[in-house]
N, C-alpha and C positions, 0 to 999 in steps of 0.2 A: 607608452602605457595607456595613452587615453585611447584607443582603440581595440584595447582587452576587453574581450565580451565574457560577460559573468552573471551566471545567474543559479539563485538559490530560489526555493518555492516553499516554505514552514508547511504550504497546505499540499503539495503533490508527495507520495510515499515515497518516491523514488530522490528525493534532497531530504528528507526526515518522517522517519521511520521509529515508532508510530504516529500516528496522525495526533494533533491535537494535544491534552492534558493528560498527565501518565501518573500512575499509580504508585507510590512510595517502593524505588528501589527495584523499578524496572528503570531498562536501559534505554538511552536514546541513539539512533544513530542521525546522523546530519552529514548530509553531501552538500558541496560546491563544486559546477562544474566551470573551465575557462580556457581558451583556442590559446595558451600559454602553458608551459611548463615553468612556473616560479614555483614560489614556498608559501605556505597556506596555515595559520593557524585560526585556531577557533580559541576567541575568549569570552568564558565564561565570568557573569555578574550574580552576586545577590546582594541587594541591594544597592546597587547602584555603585558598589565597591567591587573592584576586580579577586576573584577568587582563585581564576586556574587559566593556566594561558595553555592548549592543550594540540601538539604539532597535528597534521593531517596525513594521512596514507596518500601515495598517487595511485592512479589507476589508467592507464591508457585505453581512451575509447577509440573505435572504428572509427568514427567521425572526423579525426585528427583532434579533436578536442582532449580534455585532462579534467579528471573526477577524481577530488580531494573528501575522503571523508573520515571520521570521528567517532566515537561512540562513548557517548556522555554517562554517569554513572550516578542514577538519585539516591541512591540510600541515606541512611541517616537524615533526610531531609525535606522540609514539608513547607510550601513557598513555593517564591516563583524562582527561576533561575533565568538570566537574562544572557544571550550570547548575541554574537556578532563575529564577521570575519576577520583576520587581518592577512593583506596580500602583500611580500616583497618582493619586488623583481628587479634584481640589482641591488642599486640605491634609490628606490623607489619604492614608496610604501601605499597602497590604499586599504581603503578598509568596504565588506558590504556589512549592510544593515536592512532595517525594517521601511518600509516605504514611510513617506510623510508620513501619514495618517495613520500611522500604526496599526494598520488591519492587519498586520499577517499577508501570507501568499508571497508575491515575487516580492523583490526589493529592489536598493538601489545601493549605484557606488555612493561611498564617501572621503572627502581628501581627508577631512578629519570627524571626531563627536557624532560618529555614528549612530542613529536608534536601535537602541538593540529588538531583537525579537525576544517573545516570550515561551516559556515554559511553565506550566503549572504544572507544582507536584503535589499530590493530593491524599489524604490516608483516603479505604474504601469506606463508604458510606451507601446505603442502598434505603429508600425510601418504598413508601406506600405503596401500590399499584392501583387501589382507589382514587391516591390522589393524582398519579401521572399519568393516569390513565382517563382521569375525570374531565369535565366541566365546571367552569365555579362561575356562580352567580353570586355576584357583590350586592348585599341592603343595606343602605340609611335609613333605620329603622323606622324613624320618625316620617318619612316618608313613601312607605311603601304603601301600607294597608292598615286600616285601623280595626282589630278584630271584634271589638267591644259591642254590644248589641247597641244598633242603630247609631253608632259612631261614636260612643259615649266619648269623654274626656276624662280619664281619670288621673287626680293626684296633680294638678296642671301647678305649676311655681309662679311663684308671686315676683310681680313686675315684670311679665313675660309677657306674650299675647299668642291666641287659638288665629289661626285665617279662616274669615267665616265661609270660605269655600274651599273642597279640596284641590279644586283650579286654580287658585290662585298663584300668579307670581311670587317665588320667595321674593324677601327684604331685609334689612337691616337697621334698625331705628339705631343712628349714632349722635355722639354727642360733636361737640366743635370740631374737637382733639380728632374724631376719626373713631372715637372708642365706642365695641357697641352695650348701649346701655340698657338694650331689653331685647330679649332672647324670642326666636319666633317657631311655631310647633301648628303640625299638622293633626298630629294625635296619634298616629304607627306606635302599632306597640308588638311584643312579640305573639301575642294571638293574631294580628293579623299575617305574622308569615307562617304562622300555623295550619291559618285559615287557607293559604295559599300552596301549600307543602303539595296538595295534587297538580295547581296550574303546572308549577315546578315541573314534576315529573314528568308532565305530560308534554314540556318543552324541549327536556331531557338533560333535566341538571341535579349532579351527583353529589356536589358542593358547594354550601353555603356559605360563601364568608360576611359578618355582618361587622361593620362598623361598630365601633364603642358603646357597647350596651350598659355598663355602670353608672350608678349614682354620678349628676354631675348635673350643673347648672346648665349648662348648654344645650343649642339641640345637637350638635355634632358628636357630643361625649369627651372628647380631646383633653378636656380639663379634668379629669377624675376626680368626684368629688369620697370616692366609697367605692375601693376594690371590689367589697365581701359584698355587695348587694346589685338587684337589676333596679336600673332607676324606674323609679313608682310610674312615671308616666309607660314606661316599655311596658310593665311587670310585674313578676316577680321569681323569686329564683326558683320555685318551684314551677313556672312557665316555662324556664330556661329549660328545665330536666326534661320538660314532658314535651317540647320542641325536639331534642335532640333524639327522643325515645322514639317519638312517632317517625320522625325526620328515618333514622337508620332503617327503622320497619321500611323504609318506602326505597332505601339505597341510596341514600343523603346522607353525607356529614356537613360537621359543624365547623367551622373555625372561625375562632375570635380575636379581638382586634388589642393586642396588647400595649399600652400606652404608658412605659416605665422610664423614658425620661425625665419625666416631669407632670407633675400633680395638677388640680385647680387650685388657685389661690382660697376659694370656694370648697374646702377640701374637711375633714375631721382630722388630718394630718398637721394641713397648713392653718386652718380655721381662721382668715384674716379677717371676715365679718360676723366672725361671732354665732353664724348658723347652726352649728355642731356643739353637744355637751361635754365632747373632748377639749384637755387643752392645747391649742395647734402650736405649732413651732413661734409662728408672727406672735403668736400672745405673751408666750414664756418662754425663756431660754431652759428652763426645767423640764418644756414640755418631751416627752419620747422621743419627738420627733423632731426634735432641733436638729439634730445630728445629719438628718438628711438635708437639708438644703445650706445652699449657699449664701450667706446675708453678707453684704459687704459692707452698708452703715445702719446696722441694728435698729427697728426693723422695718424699715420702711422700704430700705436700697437692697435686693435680692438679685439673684441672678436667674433667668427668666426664658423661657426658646423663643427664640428669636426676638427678644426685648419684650415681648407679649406676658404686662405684669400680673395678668389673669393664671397666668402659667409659668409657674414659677419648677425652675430645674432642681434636679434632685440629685444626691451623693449617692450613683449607683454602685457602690462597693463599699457605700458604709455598713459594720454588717450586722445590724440592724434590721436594714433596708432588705439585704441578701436574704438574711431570714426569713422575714416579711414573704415577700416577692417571689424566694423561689426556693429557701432550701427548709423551711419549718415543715412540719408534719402536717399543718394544712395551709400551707402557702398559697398561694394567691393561684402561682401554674397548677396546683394540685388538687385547689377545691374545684376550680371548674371544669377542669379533664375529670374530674371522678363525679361530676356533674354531666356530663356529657360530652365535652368537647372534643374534636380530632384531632387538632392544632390550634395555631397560636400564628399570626401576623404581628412582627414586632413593627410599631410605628420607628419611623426615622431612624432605623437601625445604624445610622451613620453617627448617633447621637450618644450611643452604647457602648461600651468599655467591650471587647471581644473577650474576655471573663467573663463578661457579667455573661454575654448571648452563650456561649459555651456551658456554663452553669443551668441556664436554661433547659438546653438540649440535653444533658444528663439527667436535670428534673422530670422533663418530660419523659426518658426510655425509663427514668424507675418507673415511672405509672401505668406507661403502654409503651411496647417497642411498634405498636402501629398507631405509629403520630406523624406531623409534617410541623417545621417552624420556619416560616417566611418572611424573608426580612423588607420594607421597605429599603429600597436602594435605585437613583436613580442613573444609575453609570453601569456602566461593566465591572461587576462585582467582583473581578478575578485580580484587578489591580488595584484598586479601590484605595483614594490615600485619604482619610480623612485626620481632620488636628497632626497633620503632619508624621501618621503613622500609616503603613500599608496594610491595611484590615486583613483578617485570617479569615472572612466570611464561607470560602468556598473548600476550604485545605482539609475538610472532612469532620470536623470536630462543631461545628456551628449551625450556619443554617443551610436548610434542605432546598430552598428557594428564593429565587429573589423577583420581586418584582421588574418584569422587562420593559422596561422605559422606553429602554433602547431600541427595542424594537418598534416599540409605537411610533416613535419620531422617523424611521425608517420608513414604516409602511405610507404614514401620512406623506411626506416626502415621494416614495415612487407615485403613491395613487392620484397624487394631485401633480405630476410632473418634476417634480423640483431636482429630483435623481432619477437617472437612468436605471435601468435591469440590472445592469452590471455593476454599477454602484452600490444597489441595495444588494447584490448579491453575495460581494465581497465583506458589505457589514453584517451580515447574518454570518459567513462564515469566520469573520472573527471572533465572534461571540463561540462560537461553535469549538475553535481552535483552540480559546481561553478556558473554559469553561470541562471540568469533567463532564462525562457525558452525563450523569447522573443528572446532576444539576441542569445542564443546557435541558436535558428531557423535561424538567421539572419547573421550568421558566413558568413563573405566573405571565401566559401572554395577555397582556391588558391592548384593549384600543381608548376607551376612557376611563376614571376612575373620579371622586369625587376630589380630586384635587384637579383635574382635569377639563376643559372644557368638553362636550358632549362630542361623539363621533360625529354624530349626522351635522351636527354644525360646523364644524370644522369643517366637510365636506359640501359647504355651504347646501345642505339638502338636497346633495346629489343622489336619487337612489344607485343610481348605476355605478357608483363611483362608491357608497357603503357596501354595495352585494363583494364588489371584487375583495375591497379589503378583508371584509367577515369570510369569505370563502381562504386568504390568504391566512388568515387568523386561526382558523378553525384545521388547515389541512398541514401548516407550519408545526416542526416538532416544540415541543412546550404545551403546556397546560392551560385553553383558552380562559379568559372570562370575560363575562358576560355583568356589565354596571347596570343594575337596575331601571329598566326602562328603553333603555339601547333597543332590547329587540321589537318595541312598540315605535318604535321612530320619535322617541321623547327627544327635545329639543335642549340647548341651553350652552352661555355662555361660559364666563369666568363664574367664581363664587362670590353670591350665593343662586345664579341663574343654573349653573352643572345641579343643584339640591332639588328642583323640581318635584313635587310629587307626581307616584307615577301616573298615568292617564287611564284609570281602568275605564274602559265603554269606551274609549277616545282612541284605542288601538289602531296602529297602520296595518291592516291585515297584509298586502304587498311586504312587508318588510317582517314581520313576524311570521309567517310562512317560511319568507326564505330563512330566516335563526334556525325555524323546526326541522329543515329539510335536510341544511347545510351539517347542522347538531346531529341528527341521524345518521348522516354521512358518519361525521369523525365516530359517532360512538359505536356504529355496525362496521369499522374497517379496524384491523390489526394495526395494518401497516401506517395509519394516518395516528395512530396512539402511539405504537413504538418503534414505525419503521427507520430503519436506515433513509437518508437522505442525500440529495445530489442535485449542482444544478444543471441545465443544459443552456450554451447560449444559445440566444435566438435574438432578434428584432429588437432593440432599445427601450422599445418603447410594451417589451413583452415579457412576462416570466413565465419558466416553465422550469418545476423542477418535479422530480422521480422521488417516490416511498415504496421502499420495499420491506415485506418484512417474512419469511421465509419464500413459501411460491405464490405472496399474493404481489401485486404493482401495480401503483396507483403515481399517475399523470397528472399533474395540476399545470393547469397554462391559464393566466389574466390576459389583455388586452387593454393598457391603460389610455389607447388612443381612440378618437371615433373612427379609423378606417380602419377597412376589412383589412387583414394582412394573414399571407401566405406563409408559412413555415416552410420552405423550401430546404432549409439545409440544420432540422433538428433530428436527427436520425433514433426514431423509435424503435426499439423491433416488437411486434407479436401486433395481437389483434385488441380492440378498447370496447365498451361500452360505458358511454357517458353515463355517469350515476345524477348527474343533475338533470340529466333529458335523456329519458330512458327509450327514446323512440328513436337516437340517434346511436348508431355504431358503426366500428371502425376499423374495416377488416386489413390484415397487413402492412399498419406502419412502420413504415424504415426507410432504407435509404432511396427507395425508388417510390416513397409517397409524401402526400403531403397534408402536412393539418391546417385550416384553415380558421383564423378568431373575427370575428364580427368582431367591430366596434364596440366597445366596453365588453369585449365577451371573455366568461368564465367558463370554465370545461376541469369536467373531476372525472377523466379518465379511468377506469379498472381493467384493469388486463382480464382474458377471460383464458 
């Protein structure tokens, strides 16, 4: 038996049919083919518990080989469904499954404890076309632009400090402990991204999503000190309406950064220093809002994200709280979408009861059925186990998006060598495999974010080495974005070095051209917003994969090495004109031509 050749492929139609994540109550079928005539069954898992051990049909191929297949039935059910083969020939048993790594595509034998592969089932859900069609540009507000005449400072918090330059390097004034004990501010408020709503557009960004705009000591927002209000230094919430008014005049929306795990300690909630003329929870156990937090030795010892006792966690389904947050007549998701807003970015949505996020999304379609709710997540959202529970983030009822992590650790990875083409190829089509397509279309694609160290440094201020990536970013299905600064070649480390303000006068023209170029590209193609996708091998050290989206096709090929290399055996058919160098074209590729990439070279092929 160890010489049975076997092979299944989750990602080719022809072993499982349809491709990828399927819709509640359509069927699957699943082939295994093997140079053997034994006995072939398919078991089926949910949750990691055997469900259905279900025999195989034979089918004798031409080849002399034997094709065993199955047809799996979802109804009733929304999750993942986990299989795996099992082979007996004789007295001899093996089993296939999912390769190590669990991508998806071919697999391997196993004697025992197979990985099984996945199935995602999914109820339909269909999202914005604004948004997965758009651009989004990420602001720290405090950091962007200050709109106020002549840079004014308004409302500035006490025991804080102004940087008397807007050049300056962020900092952190801490105490012994590491804690920090005075907060630092540029002056960004939301007149300055008002002030800015034309650069926007002229760069070509259709959505803004801003970091934590509420009341709250901090300059990050993370600690909320005051759902119902914009902190005085941003604002106020009549800036907020007349941001988003003018913002949509222009083909801009809004989305905001919701931050419902947990409060500031600095809060009208929690009121630990007494700031607020509410009674906070620390004060009284009478206070409203006792109920929402966690005290374990009254009130000093609380439960906190991630120990951080500035931020103290909250009982998200005490319902209260619920009320509050998301289901009162002017809750918290309700005053600001009838305020403006397009959606909602949930922070550390790994942190959230899949009730509470669910609840959400129903608050939201009362308000508007054209919304988007985005969850911070930094894994592949389709399995997602957090607190020892499999999240329901993508099974149709929750969120519309997830932030793609996953991809940025891929990209950084092929661009700087560390994976192959075919490495990063396979991880992209797992995400692809797992993922409805909905959601895969609707991947927040991030390269930095302010949790993040900055792209260009990563790339230790390679330009050549940010064009490929941004071009990979921008022509990959998913919804790019764009962190504030990025397209000026803003630099910066861990935090608070990633928080830079951004460089206005100080611009890399080289590198913000290529944003405008690259962004014009994605937002004048079909196919690069919603085509169908495919990879082609080539060169290791090369990607090239194909967007189609009726009769338009568009070719993308990197080059992540410095020598010239010859595409000898990627068989194109039709004729190209490079949309990134429009002086070059490309009559008749296929199987008797050849494409050639310069060293670090990019090419955004259009079929003509």
């Amino acid at each position: 038996m160890d010489e049975l050749r076997i092979i299944h492929d989750s990602q080719n139609m022809k072993f499982r049919s349809p491709f990828g994540a399927v819709e509640i109550q359509q069927k699957v079928k699943l082939s295994i083919e093997m140079d053997r005539d034994v006995i072939v069954a398919v078991e089926l898992l949910k949750g990691n518990e055997p469900i259905k051990n279900i025999g195989m049909n034979k089918e004798y191929l031409n080849n002399g080989s034997y094709k065993y297949s199955a047809v799996i039935d979802t109804s009733n059910y929304t999750g993942i469904i986990e299989y795996y083969f099992v082979i007996i020939d004789g007295y001899s048993r093996l089993y296939y499954g999912n390769n190590d790594e669990r991508l998806g595509g071919v697999g391997r034998v196993y004697n025992y404890d197979p990985i099984p592969y996945q199935i995602t089932v999914y109820e339909k859900s269909i999202m914005p076309n604004w948004y997965k069609e758009g651009v989004i540009y990420q602001i720290f507000v405090d950091r962007f632009f200050n709109g106020n005449e002549e840079g004014k400072i308004i409302s500035s918090k006490s025991n804080s400090f102004i940087y008397g330059s807007w050049n300056d390097s962020p900092m952190y004034i801490k105490d012994s402990s590491g804690r920090i004990i005075r907060w630092d501010f540029y002056g960004g408020n939301l007149k300055g991204v008002i002030n800015k709503l034309d650069y926007l557009r002229k760069l070509g960004i259709s959505i803004i999503y801003l970091n934590p705009i509420f009341k709250a000591s901090s300059c990050h927002k993370y600690d909320t000190g005051d759902y119902e209000i914009v902190d005085e230094m941003f604002g106020t919430n009549e800036d907020f309406k007349v941001l988003c008014t003018k913002a949509k005049e222009m083909g801009i929306r809004i989305i905001l950064d919701g931050v419902f795990s947990h409060t500031g300690a600095d809060s009208k909630y929690f009121n630990k220093f007494g700031n607020y003329e509410t009674t906070g929870a620390y004060q009284s156990p009478s206070s409203p809002y006792y109920s929402w937090y966690r005290f374990i030795n009254y009130p000093q010892s609380y439960e906190c994200w991630w120990g951080v006792d500035n931020q103290p966690n909250v009982e998200e389904m005490e319902p209260s709280y619920v009320e509050y947050i998301i289901k009162g007549n002017n809750s918290i998701i309700k005053k600001w979408m009838d305020l403006g807003a397009s959606g909602w970015r949930l922070d550390v949505a790994d942190e959230l009861p899949d009730e509470f996020i669910r609840m959400i999304k129903e608050k939201m379609n009362e308000v508007s059925s054209d919304n988007v709710l985005i969850g911070e997540v930094w894994e592949d959202a389709s399995n997602k186990i957090s607190y020892s529970k499999r999240r329901r983030y993508l099974y149709g009822r929750e969120l519309d998006s997830v932030t793609n992590y996953p991809l940025r650790e891929n990209l950084i990875n092929f661009v700087k060598g560390y994976i192959k083409s075919d490495k990063f190829a396979k991880k992209v089509l797992s995400l692809f495999e797992n993922y409805p397509r909905e959601n895969f279309y609707g991947n927040m694609n991030i390269i930095s974010t302010h949790d993040t160290e900055r792209i260009f440094t990563v790339l230790d201020k390679r330009i050549e080495l940010l064009k490929i990536i941004i071009a990979l970013q921008m022509t990959l299905p998913g919804v790019p974005l764009i962190y504030y600064g990025d397209e000026a070649g803003l630099e910066g480390g861990k935090d608070p070095e990633n928080r830079r303000a951004y460089p206005w006068g100080r611009e890399s023209k080289e590198i913000i051209d290529f944003y405008k170029v690259i962004i014009g590209i994605r937002n004048n193609e079909n196919a690069l917003k919603k085509g169908d996708f495919k990879f082609y091998n080539a060169d290791l050290d090369v990607c090239v994969f194909e967007r189609c989206y009726e009769s338009e096709r568009i070719i993308v090929a990197v080059n992540i090495s410095e020598r010239r290399i010859t595409l000898d055996n990627v068989n194109i058919e039709g004729s190209y004109i490079d949309i990134l160098d429009k002086n070059k074209e490309y009559k008749g590729l296929g199987i008797n031509n050849i494409l050639t990439l310069d060293g670090y070279g990019v090419k955004v092929l259009k079929g003509k």
